[in-house]
Every structure is written in structure tokens, then in C-alpha cells.
C-alpha positions in Angstrom: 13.1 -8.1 -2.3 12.9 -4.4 -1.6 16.1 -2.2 -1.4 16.1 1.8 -1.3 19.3 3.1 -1.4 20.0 7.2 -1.2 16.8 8.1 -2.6 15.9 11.9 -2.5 13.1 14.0 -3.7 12.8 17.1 -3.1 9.3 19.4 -5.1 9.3 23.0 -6.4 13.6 22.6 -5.7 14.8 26.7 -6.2 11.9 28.2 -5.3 10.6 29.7 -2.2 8.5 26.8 -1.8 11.3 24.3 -2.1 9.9 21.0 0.2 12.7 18.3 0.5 10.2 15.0 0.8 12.7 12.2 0.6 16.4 12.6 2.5 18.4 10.2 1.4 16.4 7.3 2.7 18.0 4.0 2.4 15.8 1.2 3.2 15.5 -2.8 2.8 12.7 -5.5 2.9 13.6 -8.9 2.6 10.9 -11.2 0.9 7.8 -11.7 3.1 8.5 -8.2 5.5 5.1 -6.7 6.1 6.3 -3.0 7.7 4.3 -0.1 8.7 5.4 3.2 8.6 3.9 5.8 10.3 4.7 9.7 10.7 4.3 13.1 11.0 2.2 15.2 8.5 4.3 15.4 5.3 7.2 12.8 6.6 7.0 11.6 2.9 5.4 8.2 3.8 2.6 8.3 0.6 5.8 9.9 -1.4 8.0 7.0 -0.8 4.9 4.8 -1.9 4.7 7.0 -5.1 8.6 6.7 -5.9 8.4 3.2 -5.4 5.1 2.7 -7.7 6.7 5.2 -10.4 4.1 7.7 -10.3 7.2 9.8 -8.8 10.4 10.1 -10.0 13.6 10.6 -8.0 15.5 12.8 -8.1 19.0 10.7 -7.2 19.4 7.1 -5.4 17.9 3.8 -6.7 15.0 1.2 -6.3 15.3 -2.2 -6.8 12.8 -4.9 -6.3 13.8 -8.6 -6.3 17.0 -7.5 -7.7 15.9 -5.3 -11.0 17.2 -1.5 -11.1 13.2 -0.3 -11.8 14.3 3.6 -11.9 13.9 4.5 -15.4 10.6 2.1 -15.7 7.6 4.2 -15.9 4.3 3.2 -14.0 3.4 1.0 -16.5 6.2 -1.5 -16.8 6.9 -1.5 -12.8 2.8 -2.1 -12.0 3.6 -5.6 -13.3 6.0 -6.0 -9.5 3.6 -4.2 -7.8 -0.1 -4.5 -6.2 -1.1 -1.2 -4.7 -4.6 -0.2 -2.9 -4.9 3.6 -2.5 -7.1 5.5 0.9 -10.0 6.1 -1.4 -12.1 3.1 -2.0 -13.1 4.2 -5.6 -9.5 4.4 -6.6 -7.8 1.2 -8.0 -11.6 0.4 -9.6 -13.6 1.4 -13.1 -17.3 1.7 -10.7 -18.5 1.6 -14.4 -16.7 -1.5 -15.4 -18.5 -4.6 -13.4 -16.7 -6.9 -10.9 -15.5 -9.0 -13.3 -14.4 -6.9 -15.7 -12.3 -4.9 -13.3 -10.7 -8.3 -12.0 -10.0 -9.2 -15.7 -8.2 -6.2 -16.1 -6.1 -6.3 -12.8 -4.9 -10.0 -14.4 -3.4 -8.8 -16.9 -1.6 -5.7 -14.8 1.4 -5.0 -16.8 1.0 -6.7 -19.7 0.0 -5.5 -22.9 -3.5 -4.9 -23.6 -5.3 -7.1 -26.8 -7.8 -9.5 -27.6 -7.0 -11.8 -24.6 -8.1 -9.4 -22.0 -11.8 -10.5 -21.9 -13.9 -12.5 -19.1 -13.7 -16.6 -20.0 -15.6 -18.8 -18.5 -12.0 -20.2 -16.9 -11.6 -16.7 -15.8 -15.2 -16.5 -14.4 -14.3 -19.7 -12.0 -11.8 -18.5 -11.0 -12.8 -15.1 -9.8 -15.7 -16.7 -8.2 -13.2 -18.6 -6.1 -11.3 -15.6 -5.2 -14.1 -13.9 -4.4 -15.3 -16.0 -2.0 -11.8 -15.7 0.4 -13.4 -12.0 0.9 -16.7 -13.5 2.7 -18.9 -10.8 1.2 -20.9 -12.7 -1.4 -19.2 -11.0 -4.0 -18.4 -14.2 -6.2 -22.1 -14.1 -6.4 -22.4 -10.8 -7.9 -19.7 -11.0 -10.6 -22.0 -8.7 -13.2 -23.0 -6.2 -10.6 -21.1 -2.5 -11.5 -18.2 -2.0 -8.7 -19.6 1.9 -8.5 -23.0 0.3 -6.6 -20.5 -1.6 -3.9 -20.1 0.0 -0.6 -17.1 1.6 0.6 -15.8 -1.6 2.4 -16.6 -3.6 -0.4 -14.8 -2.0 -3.1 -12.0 -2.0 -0.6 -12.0 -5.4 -0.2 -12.7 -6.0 -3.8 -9.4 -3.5 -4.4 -7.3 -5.2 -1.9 -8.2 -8.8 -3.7 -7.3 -7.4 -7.0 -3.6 -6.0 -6.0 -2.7 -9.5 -4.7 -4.4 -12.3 -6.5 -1.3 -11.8 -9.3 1.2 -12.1 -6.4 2.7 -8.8 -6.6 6.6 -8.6 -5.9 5.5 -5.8 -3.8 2.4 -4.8 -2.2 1.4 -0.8 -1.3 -1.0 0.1 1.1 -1.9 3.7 1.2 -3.7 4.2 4.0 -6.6 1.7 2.8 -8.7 1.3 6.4 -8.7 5.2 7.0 -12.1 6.4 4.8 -13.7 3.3 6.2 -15.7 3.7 9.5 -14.2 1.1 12.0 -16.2 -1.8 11.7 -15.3 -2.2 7.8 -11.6 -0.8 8.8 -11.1 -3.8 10.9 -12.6 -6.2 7.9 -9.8 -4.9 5.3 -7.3 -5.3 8.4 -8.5 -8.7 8.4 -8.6 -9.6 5.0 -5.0 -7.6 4.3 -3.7 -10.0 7.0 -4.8 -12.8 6.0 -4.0 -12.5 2.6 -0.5 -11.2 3.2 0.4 -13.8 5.0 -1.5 -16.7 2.2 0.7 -15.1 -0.5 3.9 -14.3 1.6 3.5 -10.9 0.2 6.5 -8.6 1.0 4.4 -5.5 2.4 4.9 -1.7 3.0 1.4 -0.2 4.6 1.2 3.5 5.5 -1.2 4.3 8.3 -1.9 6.7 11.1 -3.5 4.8 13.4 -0.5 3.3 16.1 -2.3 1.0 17.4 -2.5 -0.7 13.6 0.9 0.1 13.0 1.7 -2.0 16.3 -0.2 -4.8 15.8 0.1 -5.9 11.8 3.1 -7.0 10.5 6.7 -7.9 11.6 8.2 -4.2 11.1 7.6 -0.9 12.1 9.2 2.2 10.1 8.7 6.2 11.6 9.4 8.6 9.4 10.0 12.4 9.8 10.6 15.4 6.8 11.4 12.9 4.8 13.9 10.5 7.2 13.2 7.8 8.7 13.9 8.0 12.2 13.2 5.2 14.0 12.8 1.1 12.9 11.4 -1.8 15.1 11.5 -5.1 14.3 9.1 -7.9 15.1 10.4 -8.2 18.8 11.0 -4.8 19.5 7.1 -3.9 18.1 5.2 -7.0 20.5 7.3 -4.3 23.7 6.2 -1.1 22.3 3.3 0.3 22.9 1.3 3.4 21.7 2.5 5.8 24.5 6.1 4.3 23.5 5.6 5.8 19.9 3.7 9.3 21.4 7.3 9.8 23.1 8.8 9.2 19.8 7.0 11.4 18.3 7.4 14.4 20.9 11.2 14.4 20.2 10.7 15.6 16.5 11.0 19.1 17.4 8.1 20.7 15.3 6.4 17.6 14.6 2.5 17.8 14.8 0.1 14.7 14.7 -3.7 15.0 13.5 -6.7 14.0 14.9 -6.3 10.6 13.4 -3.3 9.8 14.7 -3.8 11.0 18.3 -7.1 8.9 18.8 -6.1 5.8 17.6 
């Protein structure tokens, strides 16, 4: 579904501030992989993310997703493979757009724009039954402006927008860690569950371990722009977070934040 093959990026190349952020990394997801990759502070984990989206180009090595070369497509031509829900919760939603209007333009994610974009009343049912996976009583507020949602509900409302096309591939950007836990551990939820509904094929960045652990059937660590180590689904249920911590103390040079170290 996913393959990465040689892809480097490297910003500001000739200068004194030259920063290689992808080294050759070569990587595959087969249809229905949900992997988390974790690392150090600028491993390149939200730059793969970005290369894979388009919003980065690289700078040698390819992308394909479920079998299409989607290097030279800009952002707009590859957003109709991919779902992607950013760390901020008012990313990925117009707050002055209403909940339907935002889910009636998230439909029609990489298509061309026209008369045909509007809310129906087929397209009203419809988001009411979406809606109502999420357990918030969103399908109940359908004309209320997304900026007045909380945090965790725009999240939600976010995640539920990336997905309810089917995206070939799904990006999560770190999408739990501006919530405070409680809400964190609803999108968890929610990503899981709908994941798994939709058979999504997955890549999630986070810092927390113990997430990284416990959802999905890979684990990916990545270091100055490598990866360095890859679990699979058997090897991750016999890991544990002090497992990764020595990992991690290998990387000469490597530092973890706050986040990282408490989770």
C-alpha cells in the first residue's frame, strides 16, 4: 500500500546550517499496517509525514501508495490517497465554516471544487450518522461553527473527517499530544476504532511509548533521519517502555523531552 524507497531530504543543503532530515529511508506498509514511529527530537518523523503528504518534496528516492509513483503530485492531487489529522486541534478545520460545511468539504478532498460541493439533505443524513460513531452529540449540532468546539472535539471531528472517504493512507501527526489525557485517550479510542472499521493502512507519530506500544501492529524508531529500529506486532506485545528507554540511550547524542520521558 505504502512503499518508501531511498528517500532523502536534507534543508538549507550548502550552507552552514545544512540539516540532513531524511537518510535514505526505505520503508513498506502493506494494506491495513497501523505503525507508530517514535524518536528523538528532529529524527524526521513529522518530515517523513510531510514528504509523504506532498507538503515536502524530496530531494531523491520515491513514494508510492497502492502502487502509483505520487512524487511529482503536488499536495493537491495526492490529498485525494491521503487522510491526515495534524497535533493542533484547529488544524485540518475552517472554525468559521460550521460542522457540516467542513465535512462537506473533506468529501470532496481531492476533487475539483464546483457547484456540487454544497450540504444536501443526503449529505446531511449522512454526516449525522457519522457523527454519531464519535459519541459526542455532534450529529446533533451539524450548524454549530467548529471554532466554538473544544479541543477534543474538533479532534475527533478532524480524525472523522480524514477517514470517512477511506483514505489510501492515513497520517497522524501527533493528534492526542495538545489534548490533556482524558480527551487524549478518547481520540486514542476513536483512532482505534476507526482504523480498524476501515482497515486503514496507518502511520501515527507520537512521543508517548506507552501509546506507541500499545496501538497498532508496528512499531518504527527513528534517529537523524534513519530509522533504526522496527517491531512487529509480536515483538511490540514483549517490549516494554524501559525496552525502548535502552533503545534510545544507544543513539549517542540522542535527547528525549519531557513528553517523551513521562509517558
Amino acid at each position: 500500500m505504502l512503499t518508501i524507497t531511498d528517500a532523502r531530504k536534507t534543508f538549507f543543503p550548502g550552507t552552514v546550517n545544512e540539516k540532513p532530515a531524511l537518510r535514505d529511508i526505505t520503508l513498506h506498509l502493506a494494506p491495513g499496517d497501523f505503525a507508530t514511529i517514535i524518536g528523538s527530537n528532529g529524527a524526521g518523523k513529522s518530515t517523513l509525514l510531510n514528504a509523504i503528504s506532498g507538503t515536502l518534496p524530496l530531494d531523491a528516492g520515491s513514494i508510492q501508495i497502492d502502487g502509483i509513483v505520487v512524487n511529482r503530485m503536488n499536495d493537491h492531487r495526492r490529498a485525494r490517497f491521503i487522510g491526515r489529522v495534524f497535533q493542533d486541534p484547529s488544524a485540518g478545520t475552517a472554525p468559521s465554516l460550521t460542522i457540516q460545511e467542513n465535512m462537506a468539504i473533506a468529501l470532496r478532498r481531492g476533487q475539483r471544487r464546483g457547484l456540487g460541493w454544497g450540504v444536501t439533505s443526503a449529505r446531511k443524513a449522512r454526516f449525522r450518522d457519522e457523527l454519531a460513531t464519535l459519541e459526542l452529540g455532534l450529529e446533533n449540532r451539524l450548524t454549530a461553527k467548529v471554532g466554538l468546539l473544544s479541543g477534543g472535539q474538533r479532534q475527533a471531528l478532524s480524525l472523522l473527517m480524514a477517514t470517512f472517504t477511506q483514505p489510501n493512507i492515513l497520517l497522524l501527526d501527533e493528534h492526542t499530544a495538545a489534548l490533556d489525557p482524558q480527551r487524549a485517550e478518547l481520540v486514542t479510542r476513536l483512532t482505534q476504532s476507526v482504523v480498524h472499521q476501515h482497515g486503514l493502512t496507518t502511520l501515527m507519530v507520537t512521543h508517548n511509548m506507552e501509546q506507541a506500544l500499545r496501538v497498532g501492529n508496528r512499531l518504527i524508531m527513528m534517529h537523524d533521519g534513519q530509522v533504526i529500529l522496527e517491531l512487529d506486532a509480536d515483538q511490540k506485545k514483549t517490549t516494554t517502555v524501559p525496552d525502548l528507554l535502552r533503545e534510545f540511550e544507544k543513539i549517542k547524542g540522542a535527547t528525549l523531552d519531557d513528553r517523551t520521558l513521562l509517558s
